[in-house]
Biopython code that builds the backbone (N, CA, C, O; Angstrom):
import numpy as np
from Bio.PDB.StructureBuilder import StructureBuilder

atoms = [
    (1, "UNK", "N", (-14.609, -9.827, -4.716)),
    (1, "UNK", "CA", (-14.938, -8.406, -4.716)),
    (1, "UNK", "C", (-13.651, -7.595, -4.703)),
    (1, "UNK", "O", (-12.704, -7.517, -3.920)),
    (2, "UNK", "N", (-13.984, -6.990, -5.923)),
    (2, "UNK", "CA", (-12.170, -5.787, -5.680)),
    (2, "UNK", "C", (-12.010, -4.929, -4.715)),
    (2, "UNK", "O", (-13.036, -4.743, -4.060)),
    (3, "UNK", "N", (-10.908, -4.223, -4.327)),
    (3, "UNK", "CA", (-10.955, -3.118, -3.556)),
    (3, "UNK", "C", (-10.721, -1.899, -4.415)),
    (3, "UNK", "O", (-10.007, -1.973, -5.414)),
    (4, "UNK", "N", (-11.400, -0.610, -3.988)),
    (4, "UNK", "CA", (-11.087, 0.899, -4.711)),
    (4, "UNK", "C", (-9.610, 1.232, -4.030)),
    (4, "UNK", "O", (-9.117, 1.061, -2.915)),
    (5, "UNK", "N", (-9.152, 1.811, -5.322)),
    (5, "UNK", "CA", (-8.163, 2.820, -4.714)),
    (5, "UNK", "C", (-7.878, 3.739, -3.907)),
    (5, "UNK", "O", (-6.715, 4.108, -3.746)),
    (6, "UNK", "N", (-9.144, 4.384, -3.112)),
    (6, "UNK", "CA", (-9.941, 5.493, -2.093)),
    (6, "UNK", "C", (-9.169, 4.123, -0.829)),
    (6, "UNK", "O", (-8.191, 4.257, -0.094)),
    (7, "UNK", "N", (-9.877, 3.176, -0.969)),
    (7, "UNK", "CA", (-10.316, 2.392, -0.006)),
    (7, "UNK", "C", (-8.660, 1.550, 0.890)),
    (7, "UNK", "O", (-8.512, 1.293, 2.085)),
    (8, "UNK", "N", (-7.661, 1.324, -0.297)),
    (8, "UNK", "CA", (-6.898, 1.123, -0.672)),
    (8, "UNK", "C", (-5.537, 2.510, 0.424)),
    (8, "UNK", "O", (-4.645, 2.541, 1.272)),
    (9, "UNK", "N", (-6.282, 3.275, -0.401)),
    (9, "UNK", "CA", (-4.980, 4.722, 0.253)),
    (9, "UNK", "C", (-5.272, 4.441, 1.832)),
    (9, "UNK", "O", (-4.375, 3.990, 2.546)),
    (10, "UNK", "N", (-6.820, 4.785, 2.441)),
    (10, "UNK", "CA", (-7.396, 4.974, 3.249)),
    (10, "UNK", "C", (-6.636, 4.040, 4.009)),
    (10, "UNK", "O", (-5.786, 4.577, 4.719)),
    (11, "UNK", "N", (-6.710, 2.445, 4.083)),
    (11, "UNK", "CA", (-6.208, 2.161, 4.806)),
    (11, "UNK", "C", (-4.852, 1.686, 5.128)),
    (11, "UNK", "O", (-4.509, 0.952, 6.054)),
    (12, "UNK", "N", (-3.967, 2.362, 3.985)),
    (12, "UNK", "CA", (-2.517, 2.436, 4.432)),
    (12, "UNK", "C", (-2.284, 3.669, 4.889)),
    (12, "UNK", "O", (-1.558, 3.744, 5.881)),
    (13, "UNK", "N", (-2.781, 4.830, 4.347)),
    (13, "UNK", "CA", (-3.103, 6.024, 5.662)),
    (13, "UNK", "C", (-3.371, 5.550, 6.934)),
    (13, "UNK", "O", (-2.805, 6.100, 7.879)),
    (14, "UNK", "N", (-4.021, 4.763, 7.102)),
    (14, "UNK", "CA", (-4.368, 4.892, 8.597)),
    (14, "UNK", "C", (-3.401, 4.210, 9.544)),
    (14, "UNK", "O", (-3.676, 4.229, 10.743)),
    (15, "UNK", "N", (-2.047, 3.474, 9.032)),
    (15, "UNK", "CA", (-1.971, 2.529, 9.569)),
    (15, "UNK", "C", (-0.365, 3.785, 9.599)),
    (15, "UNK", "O", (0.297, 3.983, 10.617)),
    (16, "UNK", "N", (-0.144, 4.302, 8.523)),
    (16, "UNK", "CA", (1.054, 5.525, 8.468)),
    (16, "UNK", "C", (0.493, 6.907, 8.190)),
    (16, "UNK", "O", (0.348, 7.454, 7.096)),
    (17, "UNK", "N", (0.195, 7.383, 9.464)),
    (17, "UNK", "CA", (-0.843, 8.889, 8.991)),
    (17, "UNK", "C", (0.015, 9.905, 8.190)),
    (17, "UNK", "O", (-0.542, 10.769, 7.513)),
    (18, "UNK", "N", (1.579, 9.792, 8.273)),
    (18, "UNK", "CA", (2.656, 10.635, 7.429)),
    (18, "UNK", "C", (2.678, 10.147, 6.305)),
    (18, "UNK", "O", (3.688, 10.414, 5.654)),
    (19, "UNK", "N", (1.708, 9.337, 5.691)),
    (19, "UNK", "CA", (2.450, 8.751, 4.600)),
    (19, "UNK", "C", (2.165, 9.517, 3.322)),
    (19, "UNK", "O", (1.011, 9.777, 2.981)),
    (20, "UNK", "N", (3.216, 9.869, 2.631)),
    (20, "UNK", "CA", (2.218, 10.616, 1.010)),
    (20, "UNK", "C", (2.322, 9.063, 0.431)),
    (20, "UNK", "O", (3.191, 8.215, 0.633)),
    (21, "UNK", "N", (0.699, 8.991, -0.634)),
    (21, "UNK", "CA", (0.325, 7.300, -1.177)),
    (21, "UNK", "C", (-0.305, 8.307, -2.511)),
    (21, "UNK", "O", (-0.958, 9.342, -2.646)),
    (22, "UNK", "N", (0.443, 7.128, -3.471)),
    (22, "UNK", "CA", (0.028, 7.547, -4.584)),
    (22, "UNK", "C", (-0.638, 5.875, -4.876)),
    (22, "UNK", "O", (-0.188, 4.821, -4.425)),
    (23, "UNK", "N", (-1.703, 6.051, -5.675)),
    (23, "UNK", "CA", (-2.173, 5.007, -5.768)),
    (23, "UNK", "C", (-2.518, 4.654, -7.492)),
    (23, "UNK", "O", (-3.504, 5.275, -7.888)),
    (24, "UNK", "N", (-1.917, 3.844, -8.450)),
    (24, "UNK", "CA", (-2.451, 3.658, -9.755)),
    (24, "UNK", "C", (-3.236, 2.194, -10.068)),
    (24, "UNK", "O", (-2.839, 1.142, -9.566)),
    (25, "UNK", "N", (-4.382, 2.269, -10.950)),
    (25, "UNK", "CA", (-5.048, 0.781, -10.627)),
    (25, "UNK", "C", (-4.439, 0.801, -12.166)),
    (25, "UNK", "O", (-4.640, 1.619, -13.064)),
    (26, "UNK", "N", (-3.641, -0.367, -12.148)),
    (26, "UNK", "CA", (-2.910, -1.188, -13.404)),
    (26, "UNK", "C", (-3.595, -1.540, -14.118)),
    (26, "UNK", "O", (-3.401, -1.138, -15.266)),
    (27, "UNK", "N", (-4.507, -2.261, -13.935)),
    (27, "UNK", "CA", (-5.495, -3.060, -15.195)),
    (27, "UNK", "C", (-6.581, -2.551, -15.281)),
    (27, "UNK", "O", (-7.133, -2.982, -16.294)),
    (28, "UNK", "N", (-7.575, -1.415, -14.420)),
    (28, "UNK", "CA", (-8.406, -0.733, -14.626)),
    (28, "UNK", "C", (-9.759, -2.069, -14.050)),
    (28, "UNK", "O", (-10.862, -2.218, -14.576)),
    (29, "UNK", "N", (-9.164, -2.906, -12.796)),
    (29, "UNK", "CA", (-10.492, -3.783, -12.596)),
    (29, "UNK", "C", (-9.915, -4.087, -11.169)),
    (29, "UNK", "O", (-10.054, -5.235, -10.748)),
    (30, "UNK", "N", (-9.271, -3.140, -10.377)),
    (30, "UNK", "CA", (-9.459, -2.567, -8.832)),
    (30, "UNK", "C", (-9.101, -3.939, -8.259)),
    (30, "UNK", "O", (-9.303, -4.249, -7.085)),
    (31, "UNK", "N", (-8.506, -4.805, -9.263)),
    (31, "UNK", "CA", (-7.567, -5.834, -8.469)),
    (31, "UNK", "C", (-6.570, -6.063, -8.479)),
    (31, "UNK", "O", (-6.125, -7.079, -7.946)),
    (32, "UNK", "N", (-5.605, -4.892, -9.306)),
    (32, "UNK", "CA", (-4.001, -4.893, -9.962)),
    (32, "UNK", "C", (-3.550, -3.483, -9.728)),
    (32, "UNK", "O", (-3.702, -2.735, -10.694)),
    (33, "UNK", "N", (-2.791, -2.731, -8.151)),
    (33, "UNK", "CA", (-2.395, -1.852, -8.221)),
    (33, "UNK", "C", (-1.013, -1.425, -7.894)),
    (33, "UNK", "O", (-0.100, -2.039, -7.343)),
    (34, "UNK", "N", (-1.063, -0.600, -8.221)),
    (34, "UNK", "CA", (0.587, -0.070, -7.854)),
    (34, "UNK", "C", (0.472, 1.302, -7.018)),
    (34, "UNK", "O", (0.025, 2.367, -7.442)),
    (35, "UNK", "N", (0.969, 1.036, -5.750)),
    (35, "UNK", "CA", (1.363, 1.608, -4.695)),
    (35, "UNK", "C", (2.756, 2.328, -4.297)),
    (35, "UNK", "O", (3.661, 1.754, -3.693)),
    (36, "UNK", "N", (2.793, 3.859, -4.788)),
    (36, "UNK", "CA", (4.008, 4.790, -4.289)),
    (36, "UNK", "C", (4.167, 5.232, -2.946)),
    (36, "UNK", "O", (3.411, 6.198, -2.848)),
    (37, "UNK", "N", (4.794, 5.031, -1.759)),
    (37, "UNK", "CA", (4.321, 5.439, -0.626)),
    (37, "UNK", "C", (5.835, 5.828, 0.020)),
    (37, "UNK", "O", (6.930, 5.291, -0.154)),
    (38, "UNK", "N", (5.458, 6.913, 0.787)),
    (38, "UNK", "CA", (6.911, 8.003, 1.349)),
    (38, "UNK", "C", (6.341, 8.084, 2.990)),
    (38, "UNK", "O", (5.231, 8.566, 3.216)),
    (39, "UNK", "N", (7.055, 7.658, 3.897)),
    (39, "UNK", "CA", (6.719, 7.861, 4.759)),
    (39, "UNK", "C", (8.132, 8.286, 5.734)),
    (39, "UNK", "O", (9.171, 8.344, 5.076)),
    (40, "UNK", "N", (8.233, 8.520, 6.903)),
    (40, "UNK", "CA", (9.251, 8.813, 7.736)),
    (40, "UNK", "C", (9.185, 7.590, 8.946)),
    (40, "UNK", "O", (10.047, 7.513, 9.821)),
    (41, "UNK", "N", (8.065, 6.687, 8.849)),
    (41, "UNK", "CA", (8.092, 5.483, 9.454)),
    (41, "UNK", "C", (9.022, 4.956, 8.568)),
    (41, "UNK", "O", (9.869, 4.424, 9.285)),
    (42, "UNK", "N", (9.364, 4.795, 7.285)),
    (42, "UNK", "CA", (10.359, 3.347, 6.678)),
    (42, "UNK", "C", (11.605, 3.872, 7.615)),
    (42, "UNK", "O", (12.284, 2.944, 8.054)),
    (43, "UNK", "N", (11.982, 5.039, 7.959)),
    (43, "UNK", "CA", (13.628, 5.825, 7.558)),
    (43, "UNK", "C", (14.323, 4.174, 8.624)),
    (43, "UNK", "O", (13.747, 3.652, 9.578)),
    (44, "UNK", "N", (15.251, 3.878, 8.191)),
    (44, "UNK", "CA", (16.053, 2.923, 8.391)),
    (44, "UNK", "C", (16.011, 1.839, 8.789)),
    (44, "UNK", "O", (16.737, 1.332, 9.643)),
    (45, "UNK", "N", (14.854, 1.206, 8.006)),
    (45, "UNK", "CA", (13.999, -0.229, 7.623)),
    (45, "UNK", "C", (14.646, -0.807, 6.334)),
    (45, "UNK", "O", (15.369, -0.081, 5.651)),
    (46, "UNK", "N", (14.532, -1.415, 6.169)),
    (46, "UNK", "CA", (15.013, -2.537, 4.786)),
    (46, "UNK", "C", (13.995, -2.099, 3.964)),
    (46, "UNK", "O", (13.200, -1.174, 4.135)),
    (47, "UNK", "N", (14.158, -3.149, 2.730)),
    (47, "UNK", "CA", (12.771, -2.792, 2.095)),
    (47, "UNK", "C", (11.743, -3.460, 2.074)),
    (47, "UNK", "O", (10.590, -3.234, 1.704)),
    (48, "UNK", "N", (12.489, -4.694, 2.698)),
    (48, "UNK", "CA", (11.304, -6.081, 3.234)),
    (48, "UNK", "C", (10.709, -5.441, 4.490)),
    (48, "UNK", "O", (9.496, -5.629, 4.574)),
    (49, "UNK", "N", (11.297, -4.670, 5.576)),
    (49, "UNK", "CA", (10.532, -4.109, 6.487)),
    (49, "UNK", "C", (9.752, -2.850, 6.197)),
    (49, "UNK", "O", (8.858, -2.529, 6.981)),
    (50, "UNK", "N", (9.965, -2.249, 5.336)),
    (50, "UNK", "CA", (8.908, -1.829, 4.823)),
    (50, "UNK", "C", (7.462, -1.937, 3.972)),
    (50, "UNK", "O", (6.431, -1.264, 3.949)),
    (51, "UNK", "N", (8.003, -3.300, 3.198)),
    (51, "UNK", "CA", (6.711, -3.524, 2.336)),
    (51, "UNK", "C", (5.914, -4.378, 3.829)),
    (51, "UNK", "O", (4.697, -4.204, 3.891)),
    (52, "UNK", "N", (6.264, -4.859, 4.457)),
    (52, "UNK", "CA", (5.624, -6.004, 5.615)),
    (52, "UNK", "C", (4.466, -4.758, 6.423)),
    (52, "UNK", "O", (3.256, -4.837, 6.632)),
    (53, "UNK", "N", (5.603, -3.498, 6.772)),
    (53, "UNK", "CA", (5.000, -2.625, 7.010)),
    (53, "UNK", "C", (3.050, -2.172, 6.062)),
    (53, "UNK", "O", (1.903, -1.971, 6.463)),
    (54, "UNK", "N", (3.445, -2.200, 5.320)),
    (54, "UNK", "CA", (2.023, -1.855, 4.188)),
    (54, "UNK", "C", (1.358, -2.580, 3.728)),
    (54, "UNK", "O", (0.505, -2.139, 2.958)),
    (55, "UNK", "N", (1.448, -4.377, 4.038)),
    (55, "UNK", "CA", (1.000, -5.237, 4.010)),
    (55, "UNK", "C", (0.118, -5.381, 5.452)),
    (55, "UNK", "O", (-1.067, -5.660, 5.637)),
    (56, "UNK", "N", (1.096, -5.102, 6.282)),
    (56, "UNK", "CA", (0.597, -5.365, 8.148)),
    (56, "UNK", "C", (-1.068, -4.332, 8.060)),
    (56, "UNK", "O", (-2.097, -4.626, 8.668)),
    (57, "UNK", "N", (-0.898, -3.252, 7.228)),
    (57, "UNK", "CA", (-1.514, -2.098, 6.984)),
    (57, "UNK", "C", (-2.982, -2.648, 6.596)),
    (57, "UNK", "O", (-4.066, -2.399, 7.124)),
    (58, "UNK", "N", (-2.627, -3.572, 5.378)),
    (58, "UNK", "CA", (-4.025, -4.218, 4.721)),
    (58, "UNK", "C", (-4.865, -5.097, 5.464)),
    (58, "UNK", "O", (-5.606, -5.733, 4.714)),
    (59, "UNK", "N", (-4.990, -5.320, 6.499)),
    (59, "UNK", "CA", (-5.345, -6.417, 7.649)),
    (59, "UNK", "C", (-5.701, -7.459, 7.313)),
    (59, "UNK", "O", (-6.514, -8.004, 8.059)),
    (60, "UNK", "N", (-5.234, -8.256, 5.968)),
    (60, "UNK", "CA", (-5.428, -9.326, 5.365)),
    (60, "UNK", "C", (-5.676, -9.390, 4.007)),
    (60, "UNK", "O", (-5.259, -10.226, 3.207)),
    (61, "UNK", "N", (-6.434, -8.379, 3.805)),
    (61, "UNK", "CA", (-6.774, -8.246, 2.548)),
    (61, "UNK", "C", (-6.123, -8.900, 1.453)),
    (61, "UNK", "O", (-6.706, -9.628, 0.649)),
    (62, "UNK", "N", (-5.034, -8.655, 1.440)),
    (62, "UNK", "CA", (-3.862, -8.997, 0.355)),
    (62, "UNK", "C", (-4.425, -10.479, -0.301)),
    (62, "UNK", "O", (-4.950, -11.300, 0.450)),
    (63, "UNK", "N", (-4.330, -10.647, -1.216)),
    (63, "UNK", "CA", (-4.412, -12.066, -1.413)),
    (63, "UNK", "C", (-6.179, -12.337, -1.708)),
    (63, "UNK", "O", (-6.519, -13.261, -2.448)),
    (64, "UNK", "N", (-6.997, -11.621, -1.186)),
    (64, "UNK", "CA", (-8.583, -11.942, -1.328)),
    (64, "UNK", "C", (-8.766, -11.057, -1.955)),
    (64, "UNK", "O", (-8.540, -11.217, -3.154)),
    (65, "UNK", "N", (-9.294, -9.586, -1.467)),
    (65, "UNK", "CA", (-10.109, -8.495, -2.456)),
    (65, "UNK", "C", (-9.016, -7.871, -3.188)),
    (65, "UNK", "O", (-9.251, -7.310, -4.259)),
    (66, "UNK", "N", (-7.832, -7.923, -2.698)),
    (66, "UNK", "CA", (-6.973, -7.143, -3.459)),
    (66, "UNK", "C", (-5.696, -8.664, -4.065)),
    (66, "UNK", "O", (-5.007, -9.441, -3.404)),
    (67, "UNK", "N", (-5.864, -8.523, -5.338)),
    (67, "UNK", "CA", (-5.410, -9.429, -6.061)),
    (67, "UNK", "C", (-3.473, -9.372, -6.382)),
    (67, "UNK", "O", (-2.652, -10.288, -6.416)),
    (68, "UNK", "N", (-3.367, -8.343, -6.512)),
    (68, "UNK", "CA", (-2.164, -7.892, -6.627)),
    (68, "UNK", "C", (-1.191, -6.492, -6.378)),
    (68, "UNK", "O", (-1.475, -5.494, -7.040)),
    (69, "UNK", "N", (-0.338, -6.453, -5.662)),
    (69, "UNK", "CA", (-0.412, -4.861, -5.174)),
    (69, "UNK", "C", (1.504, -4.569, -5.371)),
    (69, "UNK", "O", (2.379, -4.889, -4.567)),
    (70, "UNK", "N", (1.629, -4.022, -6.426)),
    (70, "UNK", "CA", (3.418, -3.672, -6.570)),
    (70, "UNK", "C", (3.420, -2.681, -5.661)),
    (70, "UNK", "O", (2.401, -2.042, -5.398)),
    (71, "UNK", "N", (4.799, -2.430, -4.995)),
    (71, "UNK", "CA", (5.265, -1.600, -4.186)),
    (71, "UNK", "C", (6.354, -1.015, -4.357)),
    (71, "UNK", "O", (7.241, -1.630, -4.950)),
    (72, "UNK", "N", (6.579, 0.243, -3.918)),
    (72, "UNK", "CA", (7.737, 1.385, -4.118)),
    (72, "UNK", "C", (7.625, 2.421, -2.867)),
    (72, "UNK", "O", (7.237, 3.588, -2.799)),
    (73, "UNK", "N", (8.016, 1.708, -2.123)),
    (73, "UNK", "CA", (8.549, 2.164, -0.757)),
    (73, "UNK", "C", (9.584, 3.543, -0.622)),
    (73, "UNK", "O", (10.094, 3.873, -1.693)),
    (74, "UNK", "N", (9.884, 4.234, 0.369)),
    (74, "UNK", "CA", (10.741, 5.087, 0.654)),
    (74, "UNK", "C", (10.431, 6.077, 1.890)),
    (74, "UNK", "O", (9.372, 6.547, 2.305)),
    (75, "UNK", "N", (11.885, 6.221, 2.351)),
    (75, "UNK", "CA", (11.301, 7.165, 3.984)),
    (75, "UNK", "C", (11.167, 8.959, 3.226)),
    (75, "UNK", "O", (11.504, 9.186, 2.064)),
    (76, "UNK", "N", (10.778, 9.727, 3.901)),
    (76, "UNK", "CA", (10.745, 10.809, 3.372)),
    (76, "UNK", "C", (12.143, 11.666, 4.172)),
    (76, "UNK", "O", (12.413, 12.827, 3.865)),
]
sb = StructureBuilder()
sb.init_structure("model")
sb.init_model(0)
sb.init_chain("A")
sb.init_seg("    ")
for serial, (resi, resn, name, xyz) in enumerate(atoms, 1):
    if name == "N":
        sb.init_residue(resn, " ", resi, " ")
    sb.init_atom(name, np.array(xyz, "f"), 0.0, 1.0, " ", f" {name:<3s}", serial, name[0])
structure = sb.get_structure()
């Protein structure tokens, strides 16, 4: 079962309530997205501690409903 992009923002919002999330579904079948996200939680994190950050976010998901997820991190 895929995940929506709603569903997707929602719960990396929740996990960084500052975060601006731009969300694009790549292949148009809600299992291939690409994730823009600005938050003031990354500011002087790596970028591995940040993507871990937005992964920690998905509470597993990764890997089951959501098939593939590129990332583009940054603090605001």
């Amino acid at each position: 079962m895929a995940m929506s992009a709603s569903e997707l923002e929602a719960m990396i919002k929740d996990a960084l309530p500052d975060a601006e999330v731009l969300i694009q579904d790549l292949a148009g079948d809600g299992d291939h997205y690409k994730a823009t996200i600005r938050s003031a939680a990354f500011a002087g994190k790596s970028r591995v501690a940040q993507h871990q950050m937005v992964y920690a976010a998905l509470k597993g998901r990764m890997g089951g409903e959501l098939h593939a997820l590129a990332l583009e991190t940054s603090a605001r």
